[in-house]
BANU-712041 format. One line per 5 residues: number of its first residue (from 1); their letters; for each residue x, y, z of N, C-alpha, C, CB. Coordinates in pm, 1 decimal. Each point is the difference from the previous one (the first is absolute). Glycine has a CB too. Layout:
% residues N
NUM	a	X,Y,Z,X,Y,Z,X,Y,Z,X,Y,Z ~ ...
% end
This chain:
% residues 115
1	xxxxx	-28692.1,10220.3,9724.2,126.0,58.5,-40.9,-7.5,30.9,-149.3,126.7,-125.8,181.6 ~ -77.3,265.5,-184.9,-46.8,-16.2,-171.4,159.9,54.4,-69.4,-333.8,85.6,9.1 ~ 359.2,-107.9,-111.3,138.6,-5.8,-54.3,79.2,156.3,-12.6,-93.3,-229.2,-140.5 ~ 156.9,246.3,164.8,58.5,109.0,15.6,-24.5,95.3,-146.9,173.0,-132.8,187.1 ~ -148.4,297.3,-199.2,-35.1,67.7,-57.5,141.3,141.4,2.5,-286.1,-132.6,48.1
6	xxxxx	301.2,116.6,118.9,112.7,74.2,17.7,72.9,21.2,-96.3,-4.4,-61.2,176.0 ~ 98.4,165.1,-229.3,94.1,-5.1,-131.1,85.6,-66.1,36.2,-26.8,184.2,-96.6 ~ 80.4,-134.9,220.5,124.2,-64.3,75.0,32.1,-130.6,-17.2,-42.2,138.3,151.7 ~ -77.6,-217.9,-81.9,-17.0,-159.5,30.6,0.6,2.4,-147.2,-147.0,-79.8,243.9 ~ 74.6,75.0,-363.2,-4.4,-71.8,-150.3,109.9,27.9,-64.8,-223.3,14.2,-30.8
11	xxxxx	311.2,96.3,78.2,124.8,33.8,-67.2,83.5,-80.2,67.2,-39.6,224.4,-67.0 ~ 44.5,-344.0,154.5,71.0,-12.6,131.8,0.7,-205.8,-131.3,-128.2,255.1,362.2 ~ -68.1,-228.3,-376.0,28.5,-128.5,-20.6,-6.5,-42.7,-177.7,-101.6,-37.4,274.0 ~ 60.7,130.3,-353.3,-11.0,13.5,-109.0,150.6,-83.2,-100.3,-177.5,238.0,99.1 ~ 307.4,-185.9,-26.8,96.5,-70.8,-40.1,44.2,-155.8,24.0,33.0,223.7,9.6
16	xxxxx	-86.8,-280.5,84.0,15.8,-146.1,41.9,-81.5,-45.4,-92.7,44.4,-1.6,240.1 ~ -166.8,42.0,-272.0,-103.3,-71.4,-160.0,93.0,-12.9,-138.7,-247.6,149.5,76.5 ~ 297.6,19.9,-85.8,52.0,-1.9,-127.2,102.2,-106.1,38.4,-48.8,249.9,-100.4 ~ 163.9,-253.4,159.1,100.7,-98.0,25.7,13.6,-128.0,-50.1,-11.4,110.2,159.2 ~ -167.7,-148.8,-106.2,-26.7,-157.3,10.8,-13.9,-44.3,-134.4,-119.7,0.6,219.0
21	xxxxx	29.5,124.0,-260.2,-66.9,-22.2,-131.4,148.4,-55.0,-155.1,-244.6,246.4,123.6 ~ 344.8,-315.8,-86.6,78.3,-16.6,-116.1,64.0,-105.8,73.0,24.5,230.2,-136.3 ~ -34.3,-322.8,25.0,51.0,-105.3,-1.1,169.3,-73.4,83.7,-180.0,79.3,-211.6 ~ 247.3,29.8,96.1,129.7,-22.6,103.0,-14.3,33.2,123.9,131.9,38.1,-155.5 ~ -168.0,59.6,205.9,20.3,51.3,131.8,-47.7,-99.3,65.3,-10.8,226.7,-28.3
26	xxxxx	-105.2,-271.9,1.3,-61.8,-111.2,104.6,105.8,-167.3,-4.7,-303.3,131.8,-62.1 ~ 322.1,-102.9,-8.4,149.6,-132.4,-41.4,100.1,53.0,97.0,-7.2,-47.9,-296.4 ~ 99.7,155.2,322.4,57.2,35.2,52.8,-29.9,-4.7,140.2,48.3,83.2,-190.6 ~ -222.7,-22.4,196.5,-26.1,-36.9,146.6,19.8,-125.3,64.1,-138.5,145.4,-38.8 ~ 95.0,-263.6,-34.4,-1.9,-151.2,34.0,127.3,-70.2,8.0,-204.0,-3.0,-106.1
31	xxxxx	318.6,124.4,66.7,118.2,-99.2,27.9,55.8,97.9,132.5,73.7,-125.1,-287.9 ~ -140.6,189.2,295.6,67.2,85.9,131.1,-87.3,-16.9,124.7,97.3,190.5,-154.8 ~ -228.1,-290.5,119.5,-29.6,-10.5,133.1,25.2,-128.9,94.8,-149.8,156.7,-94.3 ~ 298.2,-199.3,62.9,110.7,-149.4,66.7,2.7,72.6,152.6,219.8,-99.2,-246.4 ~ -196.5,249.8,276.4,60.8,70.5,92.6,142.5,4.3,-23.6,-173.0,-51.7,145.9
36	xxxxx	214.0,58.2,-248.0,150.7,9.3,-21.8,11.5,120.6,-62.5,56.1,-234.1,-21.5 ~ 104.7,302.4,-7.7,-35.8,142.4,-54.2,99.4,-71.1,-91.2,-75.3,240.8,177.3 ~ 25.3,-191.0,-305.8,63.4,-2.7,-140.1,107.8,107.6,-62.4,-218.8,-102.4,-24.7 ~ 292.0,79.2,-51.4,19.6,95.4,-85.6,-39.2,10.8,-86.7,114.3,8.2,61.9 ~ -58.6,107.4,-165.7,-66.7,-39.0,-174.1,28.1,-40.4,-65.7,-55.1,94.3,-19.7
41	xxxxx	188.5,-163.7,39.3,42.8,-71.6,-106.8,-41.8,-186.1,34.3,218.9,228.6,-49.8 ~ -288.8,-217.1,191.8,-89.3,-163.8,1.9,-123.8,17.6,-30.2,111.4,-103.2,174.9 ~ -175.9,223.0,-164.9,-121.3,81.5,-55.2,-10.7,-62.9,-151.5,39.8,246.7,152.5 ~ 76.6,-218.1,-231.9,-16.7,19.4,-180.5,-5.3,-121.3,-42.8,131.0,196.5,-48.9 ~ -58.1,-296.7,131.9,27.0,-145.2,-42.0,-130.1,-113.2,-25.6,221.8,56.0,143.4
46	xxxxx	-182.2,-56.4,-234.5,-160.1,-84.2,-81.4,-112.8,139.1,-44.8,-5.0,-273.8,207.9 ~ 6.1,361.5,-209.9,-73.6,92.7,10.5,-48.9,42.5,-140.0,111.8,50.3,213.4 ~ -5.5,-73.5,-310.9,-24.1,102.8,-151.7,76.4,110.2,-3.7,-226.8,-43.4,-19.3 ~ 212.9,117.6,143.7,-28.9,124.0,-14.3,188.5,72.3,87.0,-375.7,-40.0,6.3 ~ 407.5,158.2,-90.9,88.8,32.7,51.6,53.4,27.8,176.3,-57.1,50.9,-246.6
51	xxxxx	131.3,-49.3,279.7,36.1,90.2,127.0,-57.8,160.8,18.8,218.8,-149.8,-21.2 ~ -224.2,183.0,-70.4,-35.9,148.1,-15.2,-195.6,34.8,-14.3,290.1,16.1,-148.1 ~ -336.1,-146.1,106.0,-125.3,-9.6,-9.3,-50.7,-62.7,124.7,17.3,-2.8,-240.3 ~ 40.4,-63.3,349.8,-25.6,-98.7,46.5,-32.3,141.5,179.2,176.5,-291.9,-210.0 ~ -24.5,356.9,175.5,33.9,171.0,68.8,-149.3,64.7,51.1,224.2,67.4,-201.3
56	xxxxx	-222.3,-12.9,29.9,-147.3,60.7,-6.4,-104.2,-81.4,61.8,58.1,103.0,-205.5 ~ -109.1,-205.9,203.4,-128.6,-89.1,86.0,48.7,-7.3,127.9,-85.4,-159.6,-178.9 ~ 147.0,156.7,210.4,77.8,-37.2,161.9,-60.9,208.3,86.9,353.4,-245.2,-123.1 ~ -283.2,360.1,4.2,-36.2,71.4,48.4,-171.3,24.7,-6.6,253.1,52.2,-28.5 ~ -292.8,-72.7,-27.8,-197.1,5.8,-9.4,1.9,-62.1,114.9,-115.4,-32.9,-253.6
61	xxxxx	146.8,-76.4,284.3,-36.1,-105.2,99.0,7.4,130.1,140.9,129.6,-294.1,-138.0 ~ -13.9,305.8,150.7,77.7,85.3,118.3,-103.8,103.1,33.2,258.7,-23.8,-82.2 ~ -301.6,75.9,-22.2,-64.2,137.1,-14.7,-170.9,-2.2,63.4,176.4,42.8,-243.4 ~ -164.9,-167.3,208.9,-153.8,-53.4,18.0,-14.7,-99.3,164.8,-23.9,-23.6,-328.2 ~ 134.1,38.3,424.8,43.8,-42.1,87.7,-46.8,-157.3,39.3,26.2,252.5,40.9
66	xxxxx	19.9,-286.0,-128.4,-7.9,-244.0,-47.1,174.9,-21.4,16.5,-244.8,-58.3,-301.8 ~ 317.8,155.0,295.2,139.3,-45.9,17.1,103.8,83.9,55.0,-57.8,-121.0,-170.7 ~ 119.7,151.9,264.4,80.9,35.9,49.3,149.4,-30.7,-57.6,-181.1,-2.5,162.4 ~ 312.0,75.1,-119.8,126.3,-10.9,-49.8,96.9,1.6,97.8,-71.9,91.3,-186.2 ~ 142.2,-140.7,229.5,94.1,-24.4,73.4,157.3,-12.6,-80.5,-205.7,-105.9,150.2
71	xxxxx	282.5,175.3,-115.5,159.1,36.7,-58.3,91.8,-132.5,32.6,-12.9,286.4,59.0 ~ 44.5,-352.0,-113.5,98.7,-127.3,31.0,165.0,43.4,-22.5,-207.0,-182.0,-95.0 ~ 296.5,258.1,169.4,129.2,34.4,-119.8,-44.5,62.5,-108.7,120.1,-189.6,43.4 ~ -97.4,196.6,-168.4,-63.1,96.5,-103.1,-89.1,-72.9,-74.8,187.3,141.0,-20.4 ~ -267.8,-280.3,49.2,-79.0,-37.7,-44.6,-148.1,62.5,84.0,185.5,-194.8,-93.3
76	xxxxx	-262.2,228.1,-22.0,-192.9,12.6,85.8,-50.4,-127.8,16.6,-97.0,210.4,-124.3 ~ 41.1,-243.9,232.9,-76.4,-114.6,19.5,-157.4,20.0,15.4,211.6,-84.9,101.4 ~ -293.2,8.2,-174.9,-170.0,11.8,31.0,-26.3,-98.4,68.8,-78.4,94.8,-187.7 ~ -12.4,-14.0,281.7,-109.9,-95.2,82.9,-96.2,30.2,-14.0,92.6,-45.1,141.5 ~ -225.8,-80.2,-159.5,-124.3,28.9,13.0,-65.3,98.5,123.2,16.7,-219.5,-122.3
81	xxxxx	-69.2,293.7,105.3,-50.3,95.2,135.7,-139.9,6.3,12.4,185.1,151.4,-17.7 ~ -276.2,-232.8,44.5,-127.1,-40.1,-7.2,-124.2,156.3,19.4,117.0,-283.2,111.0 ~ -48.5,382.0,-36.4,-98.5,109.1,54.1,-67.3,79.0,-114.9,145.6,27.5,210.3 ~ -81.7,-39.2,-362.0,-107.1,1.5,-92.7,-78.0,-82.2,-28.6,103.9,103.2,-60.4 ~ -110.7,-179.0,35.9,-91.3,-177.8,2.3,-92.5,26.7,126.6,222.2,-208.2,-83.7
86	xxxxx	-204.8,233.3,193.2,-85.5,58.6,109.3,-97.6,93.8,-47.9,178.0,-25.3,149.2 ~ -113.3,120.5,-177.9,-109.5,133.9,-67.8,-97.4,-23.9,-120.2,191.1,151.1,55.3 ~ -158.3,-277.1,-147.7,-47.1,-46.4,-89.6,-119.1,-58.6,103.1,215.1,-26.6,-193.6 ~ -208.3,-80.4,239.1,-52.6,-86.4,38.6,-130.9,42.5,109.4,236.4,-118.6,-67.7 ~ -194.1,238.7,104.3,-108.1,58.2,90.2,-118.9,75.3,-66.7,184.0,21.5,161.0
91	xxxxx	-69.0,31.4,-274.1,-144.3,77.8,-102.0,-100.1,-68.7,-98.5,157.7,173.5,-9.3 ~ 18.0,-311.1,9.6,-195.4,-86.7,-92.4,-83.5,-101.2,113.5,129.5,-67.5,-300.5 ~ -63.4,85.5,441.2,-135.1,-71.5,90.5,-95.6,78.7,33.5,126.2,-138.0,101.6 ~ -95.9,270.9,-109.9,-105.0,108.1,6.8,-103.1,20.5,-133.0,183.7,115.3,156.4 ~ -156.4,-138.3,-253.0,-71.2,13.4,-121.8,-71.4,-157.2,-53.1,185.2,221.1,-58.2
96	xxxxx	-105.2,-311.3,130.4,-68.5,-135.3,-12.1,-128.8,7.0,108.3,244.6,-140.0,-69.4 ~ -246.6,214.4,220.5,-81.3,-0.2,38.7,-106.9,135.5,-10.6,149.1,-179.7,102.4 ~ -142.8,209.2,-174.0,-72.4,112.0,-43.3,-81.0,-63.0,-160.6,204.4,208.1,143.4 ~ -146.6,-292.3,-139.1,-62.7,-40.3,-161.8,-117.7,-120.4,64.9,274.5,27.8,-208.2 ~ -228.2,-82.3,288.6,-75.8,-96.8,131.2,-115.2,35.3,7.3,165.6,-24.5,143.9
101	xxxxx	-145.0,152.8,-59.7,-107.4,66.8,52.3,-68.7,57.7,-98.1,100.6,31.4,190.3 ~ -113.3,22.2,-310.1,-85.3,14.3,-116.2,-65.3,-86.1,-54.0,114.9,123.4,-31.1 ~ -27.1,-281.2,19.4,-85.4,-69.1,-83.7,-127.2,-80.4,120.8,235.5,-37.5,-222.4 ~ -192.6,89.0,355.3,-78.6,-66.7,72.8,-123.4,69.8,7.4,177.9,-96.4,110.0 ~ -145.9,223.8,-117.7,-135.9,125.6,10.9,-68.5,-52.6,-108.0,104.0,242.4,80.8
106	xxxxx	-20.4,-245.8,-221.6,-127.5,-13.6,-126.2,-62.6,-170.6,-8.1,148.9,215.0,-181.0 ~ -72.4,-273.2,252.9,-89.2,-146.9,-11.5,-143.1,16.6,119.4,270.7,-180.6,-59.2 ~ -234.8,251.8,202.2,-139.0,71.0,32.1,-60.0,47.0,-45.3,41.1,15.9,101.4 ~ -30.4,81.5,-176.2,-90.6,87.7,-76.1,-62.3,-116.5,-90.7,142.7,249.6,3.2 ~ -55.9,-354.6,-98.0,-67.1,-30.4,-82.4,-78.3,-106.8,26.4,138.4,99.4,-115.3
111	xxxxx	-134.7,-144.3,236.4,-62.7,-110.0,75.4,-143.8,86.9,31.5,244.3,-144.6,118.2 ~ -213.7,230.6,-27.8,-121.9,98.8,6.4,-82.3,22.2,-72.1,99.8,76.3,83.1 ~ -41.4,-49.3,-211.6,-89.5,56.6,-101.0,-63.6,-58.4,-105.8,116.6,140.0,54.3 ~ -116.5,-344.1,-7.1,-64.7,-143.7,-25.0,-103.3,-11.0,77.7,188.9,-109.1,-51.5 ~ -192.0,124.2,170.4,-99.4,21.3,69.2,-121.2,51.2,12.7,149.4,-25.3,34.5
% end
């Protein structure tokens, strides 16, 4: 299996990396993965960081499909939505086993080429 190339698929998964890649967001992820849906104003609490900043990461998150939104009355609620974390997780078991299978070829070769 070798790692995708498609534009489609890397444009599909390219945003779940950037997502991960920042600190808050991944903070945000870890309090949203209870299975409970949040708002943002339990989002901000302990956080630092405004309601309006907290907005913006929630939408990256969304965008990058790690969190879904559900309407409560006129409050938004987040839930963790794992099917980006899926897409993550498949492309680095594909590139973990592709890195496998290289270092196994060159330790033949270099075994071979002791001989």
């Amino acid at each position: 299996m070798s790692l995708p190339t498609d534009p489609a698929q890397l444009q599909e998964t390219a945003p779940v990396f950037a997502a991960l890649g920042d600190s808050t967001r991944l903070a945000l992820l870890a309090r949203l993965q209870d299975g409970r849906a949040h708002a943002i104003v339990d989002l901000t609490e302990g956080s630092g960081l405004s309601r309006q900043a907290i907005s913006k990461h929630l939408n990256v998150l969304q965008a990058a499909g790690l969190v879904r939104q559900q309407r409560v009355g006129r409050e938004r609620r987040y839930l963790f939505h794992p099917k980006g974390i899926e897409r993550a997780r498949t492309y680095l078991e594909t590139a973990s086993a592709q890195w496998d299978a290289a270092i196994t070829r060159l330790k033949l070769f270099a075994e071979q080429d002791i001989d």
